[in-house]
N, C-alpha and C positions, 0 to 999 in steps of 0.2 A: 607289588601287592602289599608287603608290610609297611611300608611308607606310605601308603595309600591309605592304610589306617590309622595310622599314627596321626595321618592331618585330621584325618575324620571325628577320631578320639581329642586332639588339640579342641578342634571347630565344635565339641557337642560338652565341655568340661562345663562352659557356663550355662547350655541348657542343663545339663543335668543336674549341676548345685542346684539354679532356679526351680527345677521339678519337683527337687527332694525338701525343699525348702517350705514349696506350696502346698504340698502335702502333710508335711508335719505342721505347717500354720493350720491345712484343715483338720488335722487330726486332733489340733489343740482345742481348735474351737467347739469342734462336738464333744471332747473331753469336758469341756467348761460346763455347756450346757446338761451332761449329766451329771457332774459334781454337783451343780446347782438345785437340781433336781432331787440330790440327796439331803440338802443338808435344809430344817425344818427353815432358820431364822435367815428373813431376807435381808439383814444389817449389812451396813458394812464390813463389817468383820468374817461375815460370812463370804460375800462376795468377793472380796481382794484374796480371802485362804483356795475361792473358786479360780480365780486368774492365777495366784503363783503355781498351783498346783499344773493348771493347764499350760504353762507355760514351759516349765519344768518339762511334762513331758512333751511338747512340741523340740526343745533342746535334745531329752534324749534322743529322743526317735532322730533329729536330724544328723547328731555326734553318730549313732551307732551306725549306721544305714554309709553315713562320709566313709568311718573306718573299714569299716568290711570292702567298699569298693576303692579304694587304696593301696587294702592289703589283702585281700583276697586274691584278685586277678594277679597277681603279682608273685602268686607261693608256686613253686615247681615241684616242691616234694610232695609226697602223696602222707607223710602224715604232720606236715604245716596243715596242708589242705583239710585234714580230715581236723584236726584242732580247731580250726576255726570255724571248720562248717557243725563244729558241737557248742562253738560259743554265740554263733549264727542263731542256730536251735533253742540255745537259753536265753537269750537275747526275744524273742519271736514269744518266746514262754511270757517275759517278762511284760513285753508290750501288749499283750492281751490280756495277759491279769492290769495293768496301771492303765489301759486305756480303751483297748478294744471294746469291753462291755461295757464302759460308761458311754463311747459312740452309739454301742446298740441300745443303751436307755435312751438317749437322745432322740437316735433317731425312729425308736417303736416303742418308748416309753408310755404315750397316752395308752397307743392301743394295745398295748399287755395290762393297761389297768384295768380298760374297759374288756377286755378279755376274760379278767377276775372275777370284773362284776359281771358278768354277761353269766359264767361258770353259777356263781353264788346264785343268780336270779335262778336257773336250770335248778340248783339244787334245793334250795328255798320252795320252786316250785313241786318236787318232786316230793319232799314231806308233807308238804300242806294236802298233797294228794291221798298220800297216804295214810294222813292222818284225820283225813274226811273220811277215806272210802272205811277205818277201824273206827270211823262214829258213826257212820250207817249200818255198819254192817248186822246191828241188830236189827236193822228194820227189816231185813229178812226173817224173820222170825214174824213178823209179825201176821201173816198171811193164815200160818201155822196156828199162830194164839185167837186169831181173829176166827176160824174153821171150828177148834175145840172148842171154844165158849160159845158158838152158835148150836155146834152139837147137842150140850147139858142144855143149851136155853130150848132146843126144842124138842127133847127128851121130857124134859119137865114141863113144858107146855100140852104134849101127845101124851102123858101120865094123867094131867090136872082133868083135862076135857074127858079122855077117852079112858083111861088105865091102862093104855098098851103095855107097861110094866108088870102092874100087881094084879090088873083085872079089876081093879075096885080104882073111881073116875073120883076124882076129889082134890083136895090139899091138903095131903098131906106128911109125913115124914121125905117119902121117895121126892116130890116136888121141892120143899124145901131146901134136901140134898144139892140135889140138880141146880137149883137154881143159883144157892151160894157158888158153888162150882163153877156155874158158866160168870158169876159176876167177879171172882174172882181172874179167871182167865182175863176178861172182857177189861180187868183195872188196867191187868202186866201189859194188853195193849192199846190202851188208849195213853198208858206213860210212856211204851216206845211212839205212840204216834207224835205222842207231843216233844218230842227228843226231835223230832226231824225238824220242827221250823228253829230250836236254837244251833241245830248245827247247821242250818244253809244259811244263818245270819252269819256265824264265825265263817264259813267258809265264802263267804261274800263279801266279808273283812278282809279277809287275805287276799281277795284275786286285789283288791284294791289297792295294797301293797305290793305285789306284783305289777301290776299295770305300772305304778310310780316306780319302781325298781328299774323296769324295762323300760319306761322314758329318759331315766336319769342313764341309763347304760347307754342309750341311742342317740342321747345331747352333745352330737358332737358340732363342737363351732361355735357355742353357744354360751354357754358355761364353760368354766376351766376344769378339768380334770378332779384338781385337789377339792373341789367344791363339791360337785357332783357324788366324789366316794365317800364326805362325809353325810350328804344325807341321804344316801345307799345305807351306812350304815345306821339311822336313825330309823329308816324303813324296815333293816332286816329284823332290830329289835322289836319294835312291833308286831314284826310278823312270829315272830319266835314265841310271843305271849300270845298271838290268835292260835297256834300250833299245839301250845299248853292246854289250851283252851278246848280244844277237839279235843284231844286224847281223853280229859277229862268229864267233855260230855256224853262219853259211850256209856250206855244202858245196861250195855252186856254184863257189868257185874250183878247190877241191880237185878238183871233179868235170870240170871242162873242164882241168886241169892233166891229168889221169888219161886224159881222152881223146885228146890230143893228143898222152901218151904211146903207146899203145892201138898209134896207129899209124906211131909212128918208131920206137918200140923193138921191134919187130915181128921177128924172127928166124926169117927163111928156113933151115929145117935141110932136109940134102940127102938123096935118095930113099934109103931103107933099102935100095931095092932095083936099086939101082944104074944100067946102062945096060942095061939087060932091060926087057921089055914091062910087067914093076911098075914098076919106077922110070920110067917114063916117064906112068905112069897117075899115081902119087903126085907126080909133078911136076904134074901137070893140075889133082889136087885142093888141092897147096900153092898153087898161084896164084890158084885160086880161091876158099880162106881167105883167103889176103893181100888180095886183092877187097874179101870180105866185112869184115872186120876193118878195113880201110881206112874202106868207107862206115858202120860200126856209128860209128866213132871222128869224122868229120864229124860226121853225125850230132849225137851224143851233145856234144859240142866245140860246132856249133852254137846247140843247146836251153843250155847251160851258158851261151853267151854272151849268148842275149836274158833271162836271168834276172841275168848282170853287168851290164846295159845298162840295168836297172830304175833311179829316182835314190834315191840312197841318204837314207836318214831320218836328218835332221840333229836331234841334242839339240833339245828346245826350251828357253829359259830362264825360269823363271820369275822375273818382278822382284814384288816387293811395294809398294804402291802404298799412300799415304794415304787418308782416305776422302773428300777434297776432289779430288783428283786420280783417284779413281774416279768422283766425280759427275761432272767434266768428259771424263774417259775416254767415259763409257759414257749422256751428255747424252743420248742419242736414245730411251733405256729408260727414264731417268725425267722425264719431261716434267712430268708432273703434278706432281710434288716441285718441279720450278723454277718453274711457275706462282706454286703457293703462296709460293715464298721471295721471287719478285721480284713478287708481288700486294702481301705485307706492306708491301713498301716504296714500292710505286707506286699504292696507293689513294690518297693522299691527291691525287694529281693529277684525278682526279674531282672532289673537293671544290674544288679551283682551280679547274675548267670552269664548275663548279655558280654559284660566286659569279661567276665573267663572265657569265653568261646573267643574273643579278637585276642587278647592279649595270648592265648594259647596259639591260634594263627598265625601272628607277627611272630613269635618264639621260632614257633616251626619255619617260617621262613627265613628268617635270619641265621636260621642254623648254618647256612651254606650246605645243604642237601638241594636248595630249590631257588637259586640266585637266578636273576634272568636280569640282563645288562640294560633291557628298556625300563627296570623302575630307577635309573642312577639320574639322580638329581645333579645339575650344574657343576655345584660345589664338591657331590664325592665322586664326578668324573675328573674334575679339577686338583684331586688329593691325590686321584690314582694315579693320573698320568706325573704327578710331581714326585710319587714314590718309584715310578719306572724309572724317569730318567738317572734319579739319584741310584737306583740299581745299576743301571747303565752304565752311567759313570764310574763307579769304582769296578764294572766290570774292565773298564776302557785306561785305567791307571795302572792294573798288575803287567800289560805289557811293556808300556813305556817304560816302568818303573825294570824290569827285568833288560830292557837293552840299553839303561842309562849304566844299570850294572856291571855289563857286557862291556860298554865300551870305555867305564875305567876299568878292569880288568886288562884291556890290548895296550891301552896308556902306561900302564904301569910299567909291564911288559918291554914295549919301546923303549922304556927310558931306560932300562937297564940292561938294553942292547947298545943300543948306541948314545952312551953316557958322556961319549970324547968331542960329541958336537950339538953340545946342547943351546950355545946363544943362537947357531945356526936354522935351528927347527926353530928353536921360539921366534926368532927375525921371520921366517917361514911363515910360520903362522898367524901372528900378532901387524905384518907390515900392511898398512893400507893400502887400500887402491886408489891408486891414482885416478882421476878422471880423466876420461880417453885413455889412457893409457893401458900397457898390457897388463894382465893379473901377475901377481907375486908368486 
């Protein structure tokens, strides 16, 4: 089993350099292409700072990613292991601050810009609403102004004909009243009627910068990005002076100005008909204009002030933003795009896991807890058996060696028995044998 893996890990060393390799070449290259994307001049000088940079970190990423599966799988102790798996961790920190988010400008940079502008069109749109609906919104009044002034006009008409008023049918004092009255009313609104064709011209200006805004955000293929955002921004200002422009055509001060006037410029004239039963009746009806024209003038003064009271719609500004600074803007929209960018640079940490779990395996097999005699290779069956017999062997020497002993110990012995016949033993011993003949 652990040589099983050892061949396995031998046969996978060069895909895996190659893996680690083609990874950090790709992680270079979309590196490149968001440096590129940052820096404004397309000189050379820019371009070559865009390659050493990207190269730079295709290097790291491929040095740190080499070490760690080197020297990772390889650590036994539990605080090697945790040391490295903290510099693993800074390491991981480092490559997504120097490359990760330039991948993800790269590769969702357009559409985080067009996401900006898409954002700014919505908001742009959203004032210019606002800032219409606080220029109309006197024209609600005007239903109100348009009701009162027909009142006096036909108060003063039913006095002039009939004297439904004073009883006495004519022109005079009571009609003139009335009449200023309703002609007053009838000014405050034919100046809000005429308020409404300048502000559906201003806000007919603005949809039309809108519409351009909303083409230039949807120009995709067509134009380049960087083009497109600047006359997004040439659009928004535009539209920022049509928005001015509303605010400023509301009525609503003029109209609560007007009614405030309504009723302190108010001019009590004295009975036409002096201290007689008319003049006393036309005294009756002047107070009871003064009344009326009083509460028309609240009123009106009122409604003008909860339409000043509205909050006023401030410009918005549009800034124009990189498309690294849009990824990071607007992180929560492309998720997917960061995956990808900070996958590229973080697979290879899989492959570091991969080899601690064999090189853990092989450890434990090797330990001699779990030898099994079918993984023995040729060669270290060829070692074993050469280390046996050499056991062997000097098992098979202490005996010999012990009766070579033995028998000069009985030699010695002899000779110091029988010392008186010693050329006889040695003739004994030493004479040859004869061929055919008998032994010695």
């Amino acid at each position: 089993m652990a040589q099983e893996l050892r061949r396995n890990l031998r046969a996978l060393e060069t895909t895996t350099s190659a893996t680690l390799a083609i990874m950090a070449t790709g992680s270079g290259y979309w590196t490149y292409l968001g440096v590129k994307g940052l820096l404004d001049d397309n000189g050379l000088t820019s371009l070559g700072g865009a390659v050493i940079y990207s190269v730079a970190v295709s290097v790291a990423i491929y040095a740190f990613w080499t070490y760690l599966m080197r020297f990772l799988p390889a650590m036994t102790g539990g605080g090697s292991r945790l040391a490295l798996f903290l510099a693993m961790g800074l390491g991981c920190i480092g490559i997504v601050a120097m490359s990760s988010w330039l991948n993800a400008a790269a590769l969702a940079g357009s559409a985080a810009i067009e996401q900006h502008l898409a954002e700014a069109t919505e908001e742009y749109q959203s004032r210019l609403e606002a800032a219409n609906e606080n220029a109309l919104a006197a024209q609600t009044l005007l239903p109100d102004l348009e009701l009162a002034a027909a009142r006096f006009a036909d108060l003063a008409a039913s006095e002039e004909t009939s004297g439904s008023l004073t009883g006495s049918a004519g022109h005079g004092t009571i009609v003139a009243l009335l009449t200023q009255t309703s002609r007053q009313l009838a000014d405050l609104a034919e100046r809000i009627r005429d308020s409404r064709d300048q502000v559906e011209d201003l806000y007919e200006r603005g949809s039309q910068h809108l519409v351009a805004m909303r083409r230039l955000t949807g120009n995709v293929g067509q134009r380049p990005i960087d083009e497109r955002a600047v006359a997004f921004a040439d659009e928004a200002v535009a539209l920022v002076g049509v928005i001015t422009a509303l605010q400023q055509s509301s009525v609503a001060p003029a109209v609560k100005r007007a009614a405030d006037d309504l009723a302190e410029t108010f001019v009590r004239p004295a009975p036409s008909g002096g201290a007689s039963d008319l003049g006393q009746r036309q005294e009756a009806v002047i107070e009871s204009v003064a009344d009326s024209v009083e509460q028309t003038s609240v009123a009106l003064s009122r409604a003008a002030g909860e339409i000043l009271d509205r909050p006023a719609v401030l410009p918005f500004r549009f800034t124009p933003v990189s498309s690294a600074e849009a990824v990071l803007l607007y992180a929560d929209d492309f998720v997917p795009s960061w995956a990808g960018a900070i996958a590229i640079d973080m697979m290879p940490a899989v492959l570091v896991l991969v080899l601690m779990v064999v090189h853990g395996v092989i450890r434990q097999r090797e330990s001699g807890s779990d030898l099994d005699g079918r993984t023995l290779t040729v060669a270290e069956l060829t070692g074993a058996l050469a280390a046996l017999e050499r056991i062997q062997g000097s098992h098979a020497l202490r005996p010999a060696a012990a009766a070579t002993e033995a028998a000069s110990d009985d030699a010695s012995a002899a000779g110091r028995d029988g010392a008186a016949e010693p050329s006889a033993s040695v003739t004994a011993i030493h004479r040859p044998r004869q061929p055919g003949g008998p032994a010695a």
